[in-house]
Backbone as JSON, one array per atom type, in Angstrom:
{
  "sequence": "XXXXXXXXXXXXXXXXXXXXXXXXXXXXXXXXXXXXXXXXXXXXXXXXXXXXXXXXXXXXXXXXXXXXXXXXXXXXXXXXXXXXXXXXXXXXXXXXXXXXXXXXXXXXXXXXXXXXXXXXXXXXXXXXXXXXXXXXXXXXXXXXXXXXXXXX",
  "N": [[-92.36, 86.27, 120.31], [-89.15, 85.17, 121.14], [-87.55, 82.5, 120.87], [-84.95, 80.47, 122.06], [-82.29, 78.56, 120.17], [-81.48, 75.35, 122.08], [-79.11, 73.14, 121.82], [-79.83, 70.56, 123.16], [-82.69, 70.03, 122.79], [-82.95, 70.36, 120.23], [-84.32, 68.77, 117.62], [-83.01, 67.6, 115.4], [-80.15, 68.02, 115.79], [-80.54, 65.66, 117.92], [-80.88, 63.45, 116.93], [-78.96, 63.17, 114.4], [-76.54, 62.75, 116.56], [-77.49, 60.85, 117.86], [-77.66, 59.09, 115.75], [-75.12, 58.68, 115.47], [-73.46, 57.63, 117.56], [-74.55, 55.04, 117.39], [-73.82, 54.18, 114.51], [-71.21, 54.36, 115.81], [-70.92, 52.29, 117.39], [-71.42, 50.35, 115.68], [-69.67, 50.19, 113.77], [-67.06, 49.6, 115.18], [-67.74, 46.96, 115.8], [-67.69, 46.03, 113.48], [-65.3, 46.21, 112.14], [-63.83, 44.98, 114.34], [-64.7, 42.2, 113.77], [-64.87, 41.92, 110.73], [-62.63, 43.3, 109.59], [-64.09, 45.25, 108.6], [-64.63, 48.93, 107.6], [-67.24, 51.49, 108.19], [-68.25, 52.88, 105.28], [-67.34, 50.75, 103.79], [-68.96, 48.14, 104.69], [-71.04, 48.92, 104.27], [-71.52, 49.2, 101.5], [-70.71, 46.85, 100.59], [-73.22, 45.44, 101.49], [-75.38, 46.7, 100.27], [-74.04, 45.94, 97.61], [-74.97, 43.51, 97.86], [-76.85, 43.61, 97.49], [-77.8, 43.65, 94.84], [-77.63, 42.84, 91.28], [-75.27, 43.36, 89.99], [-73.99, 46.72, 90.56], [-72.92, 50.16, 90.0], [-70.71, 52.87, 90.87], [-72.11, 55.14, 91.0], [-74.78, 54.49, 91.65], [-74.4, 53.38, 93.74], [-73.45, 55.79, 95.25], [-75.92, 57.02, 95.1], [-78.17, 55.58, 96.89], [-76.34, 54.81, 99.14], [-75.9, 57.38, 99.69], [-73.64, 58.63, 100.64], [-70.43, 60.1, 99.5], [-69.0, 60.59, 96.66], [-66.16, 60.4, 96.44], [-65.71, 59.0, 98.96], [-67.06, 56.24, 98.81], [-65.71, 55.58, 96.11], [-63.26, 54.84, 97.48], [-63.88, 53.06, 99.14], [-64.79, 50.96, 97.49], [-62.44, 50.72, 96.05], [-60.69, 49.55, 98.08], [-62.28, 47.33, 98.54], [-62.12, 45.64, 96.56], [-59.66, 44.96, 95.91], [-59.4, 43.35, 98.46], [-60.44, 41.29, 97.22], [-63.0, 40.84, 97.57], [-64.74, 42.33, 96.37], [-65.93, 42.89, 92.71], [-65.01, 44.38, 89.36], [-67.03, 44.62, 86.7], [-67.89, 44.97, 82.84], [-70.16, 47.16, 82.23], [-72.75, 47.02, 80.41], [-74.86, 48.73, 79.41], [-73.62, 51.03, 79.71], [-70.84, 52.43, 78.78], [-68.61, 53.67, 80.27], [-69.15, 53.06, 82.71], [-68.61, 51.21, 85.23], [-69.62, 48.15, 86.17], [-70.27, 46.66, 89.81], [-69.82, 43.92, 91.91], [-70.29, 41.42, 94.15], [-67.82, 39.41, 95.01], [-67.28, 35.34, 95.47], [-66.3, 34.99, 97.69], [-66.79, 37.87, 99.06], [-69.11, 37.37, 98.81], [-69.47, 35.31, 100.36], [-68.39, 36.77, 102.78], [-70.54, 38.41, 102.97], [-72.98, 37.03, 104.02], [-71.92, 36.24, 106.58], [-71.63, 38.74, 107.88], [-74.55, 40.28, 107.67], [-76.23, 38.51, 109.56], [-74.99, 38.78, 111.7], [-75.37, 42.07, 111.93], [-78.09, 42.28, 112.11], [-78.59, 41.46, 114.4], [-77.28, 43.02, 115.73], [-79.25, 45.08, 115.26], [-81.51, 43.92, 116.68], [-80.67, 44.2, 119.57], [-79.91, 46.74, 119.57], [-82.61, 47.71, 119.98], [-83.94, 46.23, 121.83], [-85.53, 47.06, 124.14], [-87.75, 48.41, 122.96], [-91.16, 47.86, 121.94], [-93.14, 45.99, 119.22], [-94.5, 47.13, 117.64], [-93.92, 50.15, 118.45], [-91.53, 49.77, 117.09], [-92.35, 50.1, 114.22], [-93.52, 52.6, 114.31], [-91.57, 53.96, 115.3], [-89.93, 53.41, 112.63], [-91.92, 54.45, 110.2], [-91.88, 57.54, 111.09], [-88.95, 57.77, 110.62], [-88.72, 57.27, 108.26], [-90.57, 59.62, 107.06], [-89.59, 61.87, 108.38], [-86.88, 61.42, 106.5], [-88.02, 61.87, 104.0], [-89.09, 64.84, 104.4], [-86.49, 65.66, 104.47], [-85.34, 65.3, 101.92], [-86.69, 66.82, 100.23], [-86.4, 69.51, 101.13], [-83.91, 69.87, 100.46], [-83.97, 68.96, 97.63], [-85.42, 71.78, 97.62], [-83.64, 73.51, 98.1], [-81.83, 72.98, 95.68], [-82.92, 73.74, 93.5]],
  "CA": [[-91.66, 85.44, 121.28], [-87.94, 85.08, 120.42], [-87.19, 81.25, 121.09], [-83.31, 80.24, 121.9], [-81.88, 77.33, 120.39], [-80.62, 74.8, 122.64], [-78.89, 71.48, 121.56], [-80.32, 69.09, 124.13], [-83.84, 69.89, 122.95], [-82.93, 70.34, 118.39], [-84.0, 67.12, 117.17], [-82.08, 67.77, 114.14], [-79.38, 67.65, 116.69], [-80.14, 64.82, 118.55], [-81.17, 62.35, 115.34], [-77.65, 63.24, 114.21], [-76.19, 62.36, 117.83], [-78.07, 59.08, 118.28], [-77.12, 58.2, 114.41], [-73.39, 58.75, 115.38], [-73.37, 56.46, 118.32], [-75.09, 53.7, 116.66], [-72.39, 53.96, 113.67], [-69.8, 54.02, 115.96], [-71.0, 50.92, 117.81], [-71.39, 49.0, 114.66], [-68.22, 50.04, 113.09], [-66.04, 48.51, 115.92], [-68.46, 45.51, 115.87], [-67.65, 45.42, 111.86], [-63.85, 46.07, 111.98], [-62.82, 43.66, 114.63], [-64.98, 40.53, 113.22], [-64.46, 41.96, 109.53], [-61.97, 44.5, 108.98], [-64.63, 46.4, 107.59], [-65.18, 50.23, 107.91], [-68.69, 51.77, 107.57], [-68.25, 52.85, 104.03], [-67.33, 49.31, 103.21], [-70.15, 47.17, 104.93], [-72.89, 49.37, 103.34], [-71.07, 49.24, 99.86], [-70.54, 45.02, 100.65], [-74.4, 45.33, 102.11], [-75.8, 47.09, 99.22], [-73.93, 45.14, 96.15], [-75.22, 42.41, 97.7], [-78.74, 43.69, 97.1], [-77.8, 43.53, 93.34], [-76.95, 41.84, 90.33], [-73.96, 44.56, 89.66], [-74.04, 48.05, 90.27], [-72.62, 51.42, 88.93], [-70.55, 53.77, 91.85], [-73.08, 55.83, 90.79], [-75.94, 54.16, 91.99], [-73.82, 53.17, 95.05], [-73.61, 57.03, 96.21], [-77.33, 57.28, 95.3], [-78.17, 54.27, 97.43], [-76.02, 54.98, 100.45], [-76.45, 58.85, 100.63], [-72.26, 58.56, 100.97], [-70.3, 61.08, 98.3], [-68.41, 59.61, 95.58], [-64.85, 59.88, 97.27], [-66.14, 58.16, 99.79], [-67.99, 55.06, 97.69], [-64.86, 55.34, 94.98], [-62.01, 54.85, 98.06], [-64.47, 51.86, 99.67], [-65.12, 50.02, 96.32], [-60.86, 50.42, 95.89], [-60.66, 48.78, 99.19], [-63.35, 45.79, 98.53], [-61.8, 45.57, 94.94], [-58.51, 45.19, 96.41], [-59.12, 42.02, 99.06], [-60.92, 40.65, 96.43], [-64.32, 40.58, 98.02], [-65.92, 43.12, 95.2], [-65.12, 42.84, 91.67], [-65.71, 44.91, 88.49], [-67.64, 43.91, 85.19], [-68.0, 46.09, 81.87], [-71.46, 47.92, 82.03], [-73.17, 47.05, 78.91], [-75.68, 49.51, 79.22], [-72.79, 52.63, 79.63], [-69.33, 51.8, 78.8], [-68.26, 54.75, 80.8], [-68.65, 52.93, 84.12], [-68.52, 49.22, 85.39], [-70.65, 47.27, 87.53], [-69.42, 46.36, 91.01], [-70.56, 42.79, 92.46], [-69.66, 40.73, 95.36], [-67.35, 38.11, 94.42], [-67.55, 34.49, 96.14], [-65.26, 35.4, 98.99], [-67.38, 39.35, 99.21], [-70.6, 36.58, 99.3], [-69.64, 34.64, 102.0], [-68.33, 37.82, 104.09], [-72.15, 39.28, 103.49], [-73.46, 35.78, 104.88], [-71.49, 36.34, 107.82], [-71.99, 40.38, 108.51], [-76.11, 40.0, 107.87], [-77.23, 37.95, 110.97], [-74.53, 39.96, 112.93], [-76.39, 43.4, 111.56], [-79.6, 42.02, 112.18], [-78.87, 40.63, 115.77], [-77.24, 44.2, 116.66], [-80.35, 45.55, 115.39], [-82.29, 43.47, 117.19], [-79.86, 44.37, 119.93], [-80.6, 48.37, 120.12], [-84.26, 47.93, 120.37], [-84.58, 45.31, 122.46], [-86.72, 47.6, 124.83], [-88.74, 48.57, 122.06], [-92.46, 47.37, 120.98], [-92.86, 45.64, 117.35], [-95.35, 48.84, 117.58], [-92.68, 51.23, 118.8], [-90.48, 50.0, 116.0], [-92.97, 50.3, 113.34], [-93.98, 53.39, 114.37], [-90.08, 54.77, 114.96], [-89.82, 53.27, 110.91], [-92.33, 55.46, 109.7], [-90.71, 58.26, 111.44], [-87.81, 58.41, 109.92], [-89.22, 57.6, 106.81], [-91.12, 61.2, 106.91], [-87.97, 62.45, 108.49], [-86.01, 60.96, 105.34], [-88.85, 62.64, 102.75], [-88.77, 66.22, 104.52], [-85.38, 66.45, 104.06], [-85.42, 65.49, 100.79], [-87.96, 67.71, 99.78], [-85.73, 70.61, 101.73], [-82.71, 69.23, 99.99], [-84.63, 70.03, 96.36], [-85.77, 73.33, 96.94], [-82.17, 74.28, 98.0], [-81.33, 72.42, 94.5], [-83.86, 74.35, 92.36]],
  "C": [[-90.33, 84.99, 120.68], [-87.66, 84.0, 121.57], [-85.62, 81.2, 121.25], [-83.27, 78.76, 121.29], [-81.07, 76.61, 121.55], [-80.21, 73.07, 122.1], [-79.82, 70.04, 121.74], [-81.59, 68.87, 123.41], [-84.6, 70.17, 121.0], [-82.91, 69.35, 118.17], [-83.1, 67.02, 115.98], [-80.53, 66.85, 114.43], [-78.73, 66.37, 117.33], [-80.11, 63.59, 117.77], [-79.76, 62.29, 114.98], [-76.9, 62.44, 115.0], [-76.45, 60.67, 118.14], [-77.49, 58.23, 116.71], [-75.5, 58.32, 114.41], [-73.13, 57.75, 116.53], [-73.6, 55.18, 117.6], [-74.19, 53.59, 115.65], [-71.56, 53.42, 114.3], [-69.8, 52.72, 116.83], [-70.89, 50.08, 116.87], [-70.28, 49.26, 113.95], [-66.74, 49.69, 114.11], [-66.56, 47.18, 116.28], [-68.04, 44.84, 114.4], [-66.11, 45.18, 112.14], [-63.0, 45.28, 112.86], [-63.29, 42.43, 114.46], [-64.58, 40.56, 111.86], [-63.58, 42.41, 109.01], [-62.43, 45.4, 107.84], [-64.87, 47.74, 108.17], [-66.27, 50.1, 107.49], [-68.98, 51.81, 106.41], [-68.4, 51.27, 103.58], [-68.29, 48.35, 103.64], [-71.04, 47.62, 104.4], [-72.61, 49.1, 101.82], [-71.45, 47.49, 99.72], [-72.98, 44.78, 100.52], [-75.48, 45.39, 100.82], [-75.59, 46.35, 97.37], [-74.49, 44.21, 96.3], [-76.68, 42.09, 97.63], [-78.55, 43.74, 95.65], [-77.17, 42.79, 92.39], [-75.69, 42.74, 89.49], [-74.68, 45.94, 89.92], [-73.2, 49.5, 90.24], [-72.06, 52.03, 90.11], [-71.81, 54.8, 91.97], [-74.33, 56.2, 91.57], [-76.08, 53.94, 93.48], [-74.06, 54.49, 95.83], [-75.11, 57.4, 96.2], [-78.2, 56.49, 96.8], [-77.95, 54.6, 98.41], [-75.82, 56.48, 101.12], [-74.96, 58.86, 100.98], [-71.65, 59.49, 99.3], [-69.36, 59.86, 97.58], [-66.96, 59.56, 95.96], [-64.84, 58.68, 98.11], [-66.47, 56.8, 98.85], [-66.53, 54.64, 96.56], [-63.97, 54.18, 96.22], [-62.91, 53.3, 98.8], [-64.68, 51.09, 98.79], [-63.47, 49.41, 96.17], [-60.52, 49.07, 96.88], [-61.1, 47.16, 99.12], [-62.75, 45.2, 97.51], [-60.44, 44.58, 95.47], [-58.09, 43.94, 97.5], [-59.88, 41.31, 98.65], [-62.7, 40.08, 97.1], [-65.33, 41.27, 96.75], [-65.05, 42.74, 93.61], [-66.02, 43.6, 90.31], [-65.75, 44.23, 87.22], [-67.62, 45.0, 84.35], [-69.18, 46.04, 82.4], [-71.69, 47.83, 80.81], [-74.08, 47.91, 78.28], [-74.87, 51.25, 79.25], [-71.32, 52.26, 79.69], [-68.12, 52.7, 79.36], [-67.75, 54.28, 82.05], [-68.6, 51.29, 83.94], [-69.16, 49.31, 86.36], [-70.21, 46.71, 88.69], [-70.42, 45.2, 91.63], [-69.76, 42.04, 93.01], [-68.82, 38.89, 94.72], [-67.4, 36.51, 95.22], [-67.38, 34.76, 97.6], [-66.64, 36.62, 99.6], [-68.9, 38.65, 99.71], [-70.64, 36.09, 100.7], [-69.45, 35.85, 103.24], [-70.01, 38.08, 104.22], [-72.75, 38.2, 104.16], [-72.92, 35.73, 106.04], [-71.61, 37.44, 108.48], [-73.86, 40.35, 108.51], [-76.86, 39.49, 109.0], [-76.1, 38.59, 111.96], [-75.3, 41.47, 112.8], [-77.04, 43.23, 112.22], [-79.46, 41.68, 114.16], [-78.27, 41.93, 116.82], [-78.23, 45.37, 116.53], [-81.51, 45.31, 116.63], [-82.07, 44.23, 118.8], [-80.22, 45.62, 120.87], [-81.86, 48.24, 120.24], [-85.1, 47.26, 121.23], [-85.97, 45.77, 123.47], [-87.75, 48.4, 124.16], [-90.11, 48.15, 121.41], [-92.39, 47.08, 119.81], [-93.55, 47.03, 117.24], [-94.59, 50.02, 117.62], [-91.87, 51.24, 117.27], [-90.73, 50.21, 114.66], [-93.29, 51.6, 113.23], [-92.55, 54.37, 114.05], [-89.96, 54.61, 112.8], [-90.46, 54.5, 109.89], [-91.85, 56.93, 110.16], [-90.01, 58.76, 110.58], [-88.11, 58.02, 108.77], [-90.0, 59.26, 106.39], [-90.3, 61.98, 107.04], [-87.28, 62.46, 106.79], [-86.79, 61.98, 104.05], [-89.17, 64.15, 103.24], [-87.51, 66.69, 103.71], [-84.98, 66.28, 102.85], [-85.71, 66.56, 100.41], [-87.36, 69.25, 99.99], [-84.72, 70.79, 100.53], [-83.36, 69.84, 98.49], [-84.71, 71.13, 96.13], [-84.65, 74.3, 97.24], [-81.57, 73.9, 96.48], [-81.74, 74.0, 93.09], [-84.21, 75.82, 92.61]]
}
């Protein structure tokens, strides 16, 4: 039986599709309350899950390449919201952490996140959304797993 692809009906496709809307809603929700791009709220989002961390760890982290992650750290660096430390553990790189200013922005982007989370799912079940979670968590560990054996 020789199957056709069609768009409408490649979840690959539409996962992609639905994760490009939802970006682009929250990155004109970020850039006219914050003047943040995407890169930069996940970088802000993410340092502020740590006690410094490494570009490194940043492109690990946000699944974003290191151009990307370098040119958004420049940026954060730059209106003084991020700021770099020596790395005592590799004196190669530096540690990137949210400076007072970079604090209070994340205290102000967090319950906006959360409330345009809340937001998209509103017609959603806590069940639905638990269930969507796992989901794309299996989603997320296929393509890993894909992602490897193209590696190796």
């Amino acid at each position: 039986m020789n199957k056709r692809l069609l768009l409408d009906d490649f979840l690959p496709y539409r996962l992609s599709i639905a994760s490009n809307r939802v970006s682009d809603a929250i990155a004109s929700t970020y850039r006219s309350l914050f003047g943040l791009r995407i890169p930069e709220w996940r970088l802000v989002t993410v340092i502020a899950e740590s006690d410094g961390i490494t570009q490194q760890s940043l492109c690990v982290a946000t699944r974003m390449d290191k151009v990307t992650v370098s040119r958004g750290a420049i940026a954060l660096v730059d209106r003084g919201l991020v700021e770099r430390r020596a790395n005592a553990g590799d004196q190669r790189s530096h540690l990137l952490q949210l400076t007072p200013s970079g604090r209070a922005l994340y205290e102000q982007v967090a319950p906006k996140a959360l409330l345009i989370e809340q937001e998209l799912f509103a017609a959603f079940s806590a069940e639905e959304i638990e269930v969507l979670r796992d989901m794309l968590g299996r989603v997320q560990a296929a393509a890993d797993a894909m992602e490897q054996r193209a590696v190796c």
